[in-house]
N, C-alpha and C positions, 0 to 999 in steps of 0.2 A: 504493500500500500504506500510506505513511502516513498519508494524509489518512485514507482509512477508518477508522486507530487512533484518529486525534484525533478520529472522530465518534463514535469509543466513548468517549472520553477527555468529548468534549463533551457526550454523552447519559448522563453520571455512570456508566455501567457499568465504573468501576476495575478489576474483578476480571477480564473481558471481556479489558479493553488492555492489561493488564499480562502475561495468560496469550498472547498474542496477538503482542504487543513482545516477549517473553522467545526463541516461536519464529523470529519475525523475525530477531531475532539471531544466532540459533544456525545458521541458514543462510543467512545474508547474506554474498556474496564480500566486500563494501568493509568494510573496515574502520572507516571514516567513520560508515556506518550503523550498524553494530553499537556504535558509540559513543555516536551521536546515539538508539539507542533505550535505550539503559540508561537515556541521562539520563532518555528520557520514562517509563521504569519506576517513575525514583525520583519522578518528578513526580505518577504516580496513583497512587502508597502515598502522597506527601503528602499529596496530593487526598483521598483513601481514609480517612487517617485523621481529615483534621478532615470530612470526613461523619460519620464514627460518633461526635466529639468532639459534634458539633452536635445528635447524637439523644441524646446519654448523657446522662442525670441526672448531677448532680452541679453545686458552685457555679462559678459564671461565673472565679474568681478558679482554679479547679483545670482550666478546660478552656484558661485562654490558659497556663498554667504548661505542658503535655500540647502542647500547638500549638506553643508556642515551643522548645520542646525536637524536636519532630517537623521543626520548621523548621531547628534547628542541624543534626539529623543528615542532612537533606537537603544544606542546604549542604556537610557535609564528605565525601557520599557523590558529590555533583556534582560535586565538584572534585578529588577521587582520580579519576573517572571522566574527565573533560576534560583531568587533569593528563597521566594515558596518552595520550592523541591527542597532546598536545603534547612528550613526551618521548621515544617512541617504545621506553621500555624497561619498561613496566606486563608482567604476567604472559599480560592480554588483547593487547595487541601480540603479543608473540612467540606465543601460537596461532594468530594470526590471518594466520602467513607462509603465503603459498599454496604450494600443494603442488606448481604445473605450470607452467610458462611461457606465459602466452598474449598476444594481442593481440587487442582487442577491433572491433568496426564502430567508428569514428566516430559521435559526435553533434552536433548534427543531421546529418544526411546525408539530400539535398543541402544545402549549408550556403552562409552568407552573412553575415556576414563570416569568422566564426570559428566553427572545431570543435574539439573537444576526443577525443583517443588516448587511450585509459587502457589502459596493460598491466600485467603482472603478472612479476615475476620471484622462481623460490624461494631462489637460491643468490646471493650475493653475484658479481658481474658485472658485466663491461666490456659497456656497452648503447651503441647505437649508431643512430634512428631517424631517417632518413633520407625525404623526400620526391621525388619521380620525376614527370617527366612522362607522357603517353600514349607520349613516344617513344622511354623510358628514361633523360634528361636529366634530373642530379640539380637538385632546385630549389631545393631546403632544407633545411637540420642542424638537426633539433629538438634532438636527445641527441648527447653524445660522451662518456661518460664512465663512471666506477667505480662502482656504484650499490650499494645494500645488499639484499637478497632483503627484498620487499615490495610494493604495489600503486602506480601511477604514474598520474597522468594530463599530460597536455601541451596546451597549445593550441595550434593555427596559424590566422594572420591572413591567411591568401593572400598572404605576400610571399614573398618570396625570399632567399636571401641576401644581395642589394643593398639588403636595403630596398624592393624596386619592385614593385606589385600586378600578379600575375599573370595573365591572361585565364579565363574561364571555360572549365570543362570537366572532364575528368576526370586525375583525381593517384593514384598509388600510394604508400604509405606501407609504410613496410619496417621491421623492426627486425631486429636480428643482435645478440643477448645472447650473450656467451663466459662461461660460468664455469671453473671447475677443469680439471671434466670432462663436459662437455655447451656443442654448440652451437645455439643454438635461433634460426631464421631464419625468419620469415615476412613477408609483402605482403599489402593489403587495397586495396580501389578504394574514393577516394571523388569527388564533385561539386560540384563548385564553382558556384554561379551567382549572376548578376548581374542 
């Protein structure tokens, strides 16, 4: 999805990427993304405008004054935007708490060396993501802990809790998120190969 913006982004159709990145966002689960497309929002209005800088009449000395000023307020719209990712208390963060508890497939799956969990929780929560073998033997404590209602991801390297790579095959990964009032418990299979 995004590369296709950026070939609009790269074929100068501004108006295209930006109406195109705005729905992006709007229903995009990660939060990450709906981050990462603002920023490219504000990138093809900047884009956007020194195109129509570079058609407008007018002296060369009033189109870098217009550009430079289109460049500040980029910079300070990029960085309110990036500042939310990294504070986690922007007005976009808190809309962006999900509404449901899930747990997603694994990626890649089958995987080698490492895959990546991402779940999601809405309520502030004792989470708990646990890995199993085929024979119900736990193998490994990704999560133990208090977590705030928001989106997660985790890796696992195929080890174990000792440290020591586990053989190929297949693992169940489980999480059991407690909040207040709700407890939310699901497993998923994934593939390890070598």
């Amino acid at each position: 999805k995004r590369l296709s913006l950026r070939c609009l982004t790269a074929g100068g159709d501004y108006t295209a990427s930006i109406e195109n990145h705005d729905a992006w966002r709007e229903e995009t689960m990660y939060f990450t993304d709906s981050v990462y497309s603002s920023v490219d929002i504000e990138t093809n209005v900047l884009l956007q405008s020194g195109g129509r800088l570079a058609k407008s009449a007018g002296s060369r000395i009033h189109k870098s004054r217009t550009w430079n000023k289109s460049v500040s307020d980029y910079k300070v719209k990029t960085d309110e935007t990036l500042s939310g990712l990294f504070s986690g208390v922007s007005k976009r963060t808190r809309s962006m708490t999900p509404k449901e508890f899930a747990i997603f497939q694994n990626y890649p799956n089958p995987f080698n060396p490492t895959t990546a969990i991402r779940y999601q929780i809405p309520y502030d929560s004792k989470v708990t993501v646990k890995i199993y073998n085929i024979l119900g033997q736990e193998v490994m404590t990704l999560v133990n802990k208090q977590q705030s209602a928001g989106y997660y991801s985790l890796n696992w390297n195929g080890k174990n809790d000792k440290g020591s790579q586990v053989t190929s095959g297949i693992y169940i990964y489980r999480i059991v998120a407690k909040s207040a009032d709700k407890t939310f418990v699901k497993s998923k299979k994934m593939m390890l190969i070598k």
